[in-house]
C-alpha positions as a Markdown table, in Angstrom:
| # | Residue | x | y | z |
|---|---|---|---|---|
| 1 | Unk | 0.0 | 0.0 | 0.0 |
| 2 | Unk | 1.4 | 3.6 | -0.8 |
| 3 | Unk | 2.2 | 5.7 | 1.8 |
| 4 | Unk | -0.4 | 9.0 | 1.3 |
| 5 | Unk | 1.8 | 12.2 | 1.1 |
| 6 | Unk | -0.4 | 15.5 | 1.8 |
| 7 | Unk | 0.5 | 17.2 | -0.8 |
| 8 | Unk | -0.6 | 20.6 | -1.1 |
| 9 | Unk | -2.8 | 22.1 | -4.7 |
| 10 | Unk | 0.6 | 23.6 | -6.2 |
| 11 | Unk | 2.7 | 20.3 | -5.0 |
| 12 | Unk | -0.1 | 18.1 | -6.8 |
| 13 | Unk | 0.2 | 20.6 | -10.0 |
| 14 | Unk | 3.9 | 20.8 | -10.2 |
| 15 | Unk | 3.5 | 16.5 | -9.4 |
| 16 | Unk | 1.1 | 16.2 | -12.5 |
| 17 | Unk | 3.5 | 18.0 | -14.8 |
| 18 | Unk | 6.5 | 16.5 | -14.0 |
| 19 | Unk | 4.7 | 13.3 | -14.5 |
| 20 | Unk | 4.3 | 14.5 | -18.1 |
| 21 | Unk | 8.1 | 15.0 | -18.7 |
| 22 | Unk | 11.3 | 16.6 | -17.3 |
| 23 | Unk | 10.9 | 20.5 | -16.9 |
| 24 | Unk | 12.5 | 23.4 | -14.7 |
| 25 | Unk | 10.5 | 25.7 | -12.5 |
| 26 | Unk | 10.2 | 28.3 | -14.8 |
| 27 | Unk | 8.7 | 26.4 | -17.5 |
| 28 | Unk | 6.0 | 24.8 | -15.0 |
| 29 | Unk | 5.0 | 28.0 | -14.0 |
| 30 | Unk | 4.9 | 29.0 | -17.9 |
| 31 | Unk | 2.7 | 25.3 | -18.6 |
| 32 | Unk | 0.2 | 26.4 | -15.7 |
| 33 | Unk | -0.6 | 29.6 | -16.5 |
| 34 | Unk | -0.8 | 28.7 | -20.3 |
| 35 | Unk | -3.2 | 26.1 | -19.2 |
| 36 | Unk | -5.2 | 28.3 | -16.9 |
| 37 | Unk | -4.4 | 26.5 | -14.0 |
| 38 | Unk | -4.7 | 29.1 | -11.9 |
| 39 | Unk | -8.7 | 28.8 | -11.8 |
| 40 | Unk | -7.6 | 26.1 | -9.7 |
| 41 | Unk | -4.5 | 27.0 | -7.3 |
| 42 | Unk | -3.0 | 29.8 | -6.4 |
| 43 | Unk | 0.0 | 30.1 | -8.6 |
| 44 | Unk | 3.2 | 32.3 | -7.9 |
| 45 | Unk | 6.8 | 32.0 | -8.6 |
| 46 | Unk | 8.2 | 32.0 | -5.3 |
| 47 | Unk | 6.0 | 29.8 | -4.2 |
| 48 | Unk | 6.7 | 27.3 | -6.9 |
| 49 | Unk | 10.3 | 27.1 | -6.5 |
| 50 | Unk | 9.6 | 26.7 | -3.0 |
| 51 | Unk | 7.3 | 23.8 | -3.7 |
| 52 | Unk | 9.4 | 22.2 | -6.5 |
| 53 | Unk | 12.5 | 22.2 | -3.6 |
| 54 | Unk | 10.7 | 21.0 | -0.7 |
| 55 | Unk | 9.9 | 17.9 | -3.5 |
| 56 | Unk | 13.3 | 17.0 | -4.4 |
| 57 | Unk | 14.0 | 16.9 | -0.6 |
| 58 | Unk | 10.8 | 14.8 | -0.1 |
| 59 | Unk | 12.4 | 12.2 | -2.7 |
| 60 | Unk | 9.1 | 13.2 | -4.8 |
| 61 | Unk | 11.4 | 15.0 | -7.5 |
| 62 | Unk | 15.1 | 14.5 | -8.7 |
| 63 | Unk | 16.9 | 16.9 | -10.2 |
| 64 | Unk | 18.6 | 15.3 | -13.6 |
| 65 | Unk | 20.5 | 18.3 | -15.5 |
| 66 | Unk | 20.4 | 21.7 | -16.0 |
| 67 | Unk | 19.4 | 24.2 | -19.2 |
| 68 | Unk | 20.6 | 27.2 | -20.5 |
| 69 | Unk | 18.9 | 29.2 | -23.1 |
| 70 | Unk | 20.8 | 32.4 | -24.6 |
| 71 | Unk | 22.4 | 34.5 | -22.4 |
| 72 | Unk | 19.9 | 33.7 | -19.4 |
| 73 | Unk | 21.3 | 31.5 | -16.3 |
| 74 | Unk | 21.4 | 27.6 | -16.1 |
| 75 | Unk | 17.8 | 26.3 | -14.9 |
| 76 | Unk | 17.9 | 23.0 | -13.4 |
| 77 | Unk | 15.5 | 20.7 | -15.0 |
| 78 | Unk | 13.7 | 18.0 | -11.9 |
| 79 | Unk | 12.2 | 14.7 | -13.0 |
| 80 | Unk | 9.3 | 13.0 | -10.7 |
| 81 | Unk | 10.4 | 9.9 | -9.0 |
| 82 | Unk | 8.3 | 6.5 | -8.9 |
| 83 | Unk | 7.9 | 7.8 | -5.3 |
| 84 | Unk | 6.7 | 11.1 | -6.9 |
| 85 | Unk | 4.5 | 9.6 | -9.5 |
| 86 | Unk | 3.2 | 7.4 | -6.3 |
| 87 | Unk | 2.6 | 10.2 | -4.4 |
| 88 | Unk | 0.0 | 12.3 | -6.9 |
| 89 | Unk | -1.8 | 9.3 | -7.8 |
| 90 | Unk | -3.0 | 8.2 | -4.0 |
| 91 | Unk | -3.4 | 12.0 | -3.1 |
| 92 | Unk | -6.0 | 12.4 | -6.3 |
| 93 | Unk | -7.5 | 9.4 | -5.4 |
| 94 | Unk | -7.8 | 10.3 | -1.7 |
| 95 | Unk | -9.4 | 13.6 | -2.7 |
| 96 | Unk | -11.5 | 12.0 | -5.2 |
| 97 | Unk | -13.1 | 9.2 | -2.6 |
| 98 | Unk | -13.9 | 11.6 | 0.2 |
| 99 | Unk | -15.5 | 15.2 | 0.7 |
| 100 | Unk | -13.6 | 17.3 | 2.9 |
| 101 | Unk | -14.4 | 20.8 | 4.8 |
| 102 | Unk | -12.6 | 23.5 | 2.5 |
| 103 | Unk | -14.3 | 26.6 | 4.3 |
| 104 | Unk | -14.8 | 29.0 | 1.4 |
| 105 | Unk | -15.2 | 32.1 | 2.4 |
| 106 | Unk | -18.6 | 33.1 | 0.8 |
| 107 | Unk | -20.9 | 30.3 | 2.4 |
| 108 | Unk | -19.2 | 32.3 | 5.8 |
| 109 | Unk | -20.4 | 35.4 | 4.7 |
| 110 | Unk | -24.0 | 34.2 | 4.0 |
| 111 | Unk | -23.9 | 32.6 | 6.9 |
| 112 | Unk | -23.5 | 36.2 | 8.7 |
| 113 | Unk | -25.3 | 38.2 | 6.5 |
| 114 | Unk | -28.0 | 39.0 | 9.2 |
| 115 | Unk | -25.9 | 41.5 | 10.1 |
| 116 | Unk | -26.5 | 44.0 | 6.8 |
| 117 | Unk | -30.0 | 45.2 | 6.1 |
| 118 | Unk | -31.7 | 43.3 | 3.3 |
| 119 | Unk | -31.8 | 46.1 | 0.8 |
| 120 | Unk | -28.0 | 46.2 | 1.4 |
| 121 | Unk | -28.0 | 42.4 | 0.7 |
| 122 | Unk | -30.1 | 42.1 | -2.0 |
| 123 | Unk | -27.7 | 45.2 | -3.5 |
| 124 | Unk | -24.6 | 42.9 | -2.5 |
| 125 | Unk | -26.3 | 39.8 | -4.1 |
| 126 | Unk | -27.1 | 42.0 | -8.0 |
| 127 | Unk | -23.4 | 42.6 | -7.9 |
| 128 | Unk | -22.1 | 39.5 | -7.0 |
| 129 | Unk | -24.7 | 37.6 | -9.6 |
| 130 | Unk | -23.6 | 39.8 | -12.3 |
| 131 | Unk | -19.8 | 39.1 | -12.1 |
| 132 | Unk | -20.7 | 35.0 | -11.8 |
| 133 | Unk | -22.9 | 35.5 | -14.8 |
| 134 | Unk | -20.1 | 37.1 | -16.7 |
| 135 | Unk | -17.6 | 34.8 | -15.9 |
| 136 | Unk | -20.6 | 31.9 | -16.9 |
| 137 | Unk | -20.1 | 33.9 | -20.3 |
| 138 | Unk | -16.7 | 33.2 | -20.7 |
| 139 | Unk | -16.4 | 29.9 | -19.6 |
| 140 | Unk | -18.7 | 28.9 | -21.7 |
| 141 | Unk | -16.9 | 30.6 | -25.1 |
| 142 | Unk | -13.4 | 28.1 | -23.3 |
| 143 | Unk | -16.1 | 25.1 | -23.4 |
| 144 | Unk | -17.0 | 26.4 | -27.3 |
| 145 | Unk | -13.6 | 26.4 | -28.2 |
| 146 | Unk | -12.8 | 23.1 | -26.9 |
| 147 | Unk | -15.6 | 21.0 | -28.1 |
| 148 | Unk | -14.3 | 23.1 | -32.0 |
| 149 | Unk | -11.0 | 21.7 | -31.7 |
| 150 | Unk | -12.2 | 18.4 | -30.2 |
| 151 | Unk | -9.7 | 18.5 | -27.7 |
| 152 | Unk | -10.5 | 15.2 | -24.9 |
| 153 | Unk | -12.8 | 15.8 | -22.5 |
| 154 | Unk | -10.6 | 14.1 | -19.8 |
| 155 | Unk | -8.4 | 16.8 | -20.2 |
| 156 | Unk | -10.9 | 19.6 | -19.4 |
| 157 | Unk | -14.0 | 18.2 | -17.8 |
| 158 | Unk | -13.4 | 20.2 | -14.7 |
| 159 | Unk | -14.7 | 23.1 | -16.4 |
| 160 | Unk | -17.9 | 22.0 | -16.7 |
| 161 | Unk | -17.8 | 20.9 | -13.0 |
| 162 | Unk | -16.7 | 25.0 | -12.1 |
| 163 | Unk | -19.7 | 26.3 | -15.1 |
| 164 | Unk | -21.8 | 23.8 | -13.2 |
| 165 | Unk | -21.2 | 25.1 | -9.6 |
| 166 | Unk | -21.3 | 28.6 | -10.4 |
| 167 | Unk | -25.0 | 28.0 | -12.4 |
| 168 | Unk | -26.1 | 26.3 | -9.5 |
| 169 | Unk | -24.8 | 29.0 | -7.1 |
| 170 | Unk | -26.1 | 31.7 | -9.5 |
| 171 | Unk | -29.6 | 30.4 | -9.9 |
| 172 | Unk | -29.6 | 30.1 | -5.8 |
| 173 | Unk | -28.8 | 33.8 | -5.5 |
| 174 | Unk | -31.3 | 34.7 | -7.4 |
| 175 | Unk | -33.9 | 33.0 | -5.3 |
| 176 | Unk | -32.9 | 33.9 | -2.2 |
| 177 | Unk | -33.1 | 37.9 | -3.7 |
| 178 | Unk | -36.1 | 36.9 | -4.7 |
| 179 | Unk | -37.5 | 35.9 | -1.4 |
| 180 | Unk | -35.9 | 38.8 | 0.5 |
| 181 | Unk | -37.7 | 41.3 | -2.2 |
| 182 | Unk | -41.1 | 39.5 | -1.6 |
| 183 | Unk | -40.7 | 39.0 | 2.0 |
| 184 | Unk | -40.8 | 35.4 | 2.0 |
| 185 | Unk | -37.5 | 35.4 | 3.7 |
| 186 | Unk | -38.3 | 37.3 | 6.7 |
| 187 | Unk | -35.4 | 39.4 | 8.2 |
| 188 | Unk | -33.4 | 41.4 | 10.9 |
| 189 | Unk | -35.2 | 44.6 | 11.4 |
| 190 | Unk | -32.7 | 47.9 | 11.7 |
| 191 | Unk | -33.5 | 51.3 | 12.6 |
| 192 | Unk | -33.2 | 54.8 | 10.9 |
| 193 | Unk | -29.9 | 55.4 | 12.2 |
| 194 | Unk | -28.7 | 51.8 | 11.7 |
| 195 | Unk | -29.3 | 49.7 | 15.3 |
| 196 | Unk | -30.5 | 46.4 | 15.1 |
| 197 | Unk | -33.4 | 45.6 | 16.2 |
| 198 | Unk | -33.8 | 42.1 | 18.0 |
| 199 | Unk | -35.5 | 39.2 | 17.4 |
| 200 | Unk | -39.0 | 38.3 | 18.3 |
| 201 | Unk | -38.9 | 36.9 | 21.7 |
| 202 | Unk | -38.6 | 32.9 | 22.1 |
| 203 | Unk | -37.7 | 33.0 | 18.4 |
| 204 | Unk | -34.6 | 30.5 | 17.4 |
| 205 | Unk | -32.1 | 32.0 | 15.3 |
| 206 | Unk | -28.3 | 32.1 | 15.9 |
| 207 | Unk | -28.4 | 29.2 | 18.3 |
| 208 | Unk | -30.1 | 27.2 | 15.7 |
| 209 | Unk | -27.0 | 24.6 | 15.5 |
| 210 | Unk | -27.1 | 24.2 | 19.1 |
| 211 | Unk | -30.4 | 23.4 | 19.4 |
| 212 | Unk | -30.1 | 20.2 | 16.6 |
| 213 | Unk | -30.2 | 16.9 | 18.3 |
| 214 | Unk | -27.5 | 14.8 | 18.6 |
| 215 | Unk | -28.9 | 12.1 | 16.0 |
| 216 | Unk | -28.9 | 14.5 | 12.9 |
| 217 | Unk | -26.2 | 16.9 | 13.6 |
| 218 | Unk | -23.7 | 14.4 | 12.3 |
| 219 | Unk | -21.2 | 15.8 | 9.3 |
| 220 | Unk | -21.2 | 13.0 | 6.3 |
| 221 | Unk | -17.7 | 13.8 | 5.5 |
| 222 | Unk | -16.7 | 12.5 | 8.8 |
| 223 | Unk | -18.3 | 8.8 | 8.4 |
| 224 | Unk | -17.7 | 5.7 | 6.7 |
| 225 | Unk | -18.2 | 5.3 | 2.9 |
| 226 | Unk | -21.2 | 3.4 | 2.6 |
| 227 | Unk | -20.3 | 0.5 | 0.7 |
| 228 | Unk | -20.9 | 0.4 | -2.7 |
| 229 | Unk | -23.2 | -2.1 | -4.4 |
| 230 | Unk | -21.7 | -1.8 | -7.7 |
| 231 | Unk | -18.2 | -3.3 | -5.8 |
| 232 | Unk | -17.5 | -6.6 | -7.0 |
């Protein structure tokens, strides 16, 4: 059985490339951008080199030669290992098998948004819907382009996962505005010179996840895998 490695987004990046061919740090962070990577890590220089580094002295990546091109300095060019190659495939699968908690900051801020008077969220909620929409819009002309040039979906099915998340998130927004426009969503009351004014008495509201019993408070990402009865 393979040791798991907990490699972090960039180390599993930098992992998948080298897995591809030999390359120095320059030219992965060249390949990632080029292959918009970033919509899915945080990419920077410094912290690539770091990464790449803190692999070789993992035993995940070897250095094998180094590169010069013109007048710039020599690059040293880093290979994955079969420990390397080991490594990314049990950490995708890991990821793969089992949600985890990622704590994105927007479901926090929902979560909180109480706090602003609804005509301030429903004002918050237009802008926000109107920056998702556009970037619907131009992940949609990427999905054109590569259906055109009949590229594998393999390589890019991710992006239908993000358009897919962001419709769903979108279409969401828009009925929560909805509800706060109609006053189906009842909310916190504030006064002229911006006080809140507090709930009804009795009423359950921020303690609501206290109150849950024990028996369905439990977080799925924190139990078994059912088992499968398409395992053979």
């Amino acid at each position: 059985m393979v040791k798991q490695v907990e490699l972090t987004p960039l180390a599993i990046s930098v992992l998948a490339l080298l897995d591809e061919r030999p390359m120095h740090p320059y030219e992965m962070y060249q390949l990632l951008l080029s292959r918009r990577e970033d919509y899915l890590v945080k990419i920077r220089p410094g912290s690539l080199y770091h990464t790449v580094a803190k692999l070789a002295e993992q035993g995940l990546a070897q250095a094998e030669g180094t590169d010069r091109s013109g007048n710039r300095p020599e690059r040293t060019i880093y290979r994955s290992t079969e420990a390397g190659t080991a490594a990314l495939r049990a950490r995708i699968a890991a990821i793969i098998r089992r949600p985890v908690r990622e704590y994105p900051l927007f479901p926090l801020a929902m979560s909180e948004a109480h706090n602003l008077p609804a005509d301030e969220v429903v004002t918050l909620l237009h802008e926000r819907i109107g920056l998702l929409d556009n970037e619907i819009a131009e992940i949609d002309v990427v999905h054109a382009w590569l259906v055109g040039n009949t590229v594998p979906r393999r390589y890019w099915m991710v992006i239908e996962y993000l358009a897919g998340q962001i419709r769903a998130e979108v279409s969401w927004l828009r009925g929560v505005v909805a509800d706060l426009r109609d006053g189906t969503l009842p909310w916190e009351q504030f006064a002229p010179d911006g006080t809140r004014i507090g709930a009804s008495t009795g009423e359950l509201g921020a303690d609501w996840g206290a109150a849950l019993p024990a028996d369905i408070a439990i977080d799925p990402r924190l139990s078994p895998p059912a088992a499968s009865s398409d395992r053979k």
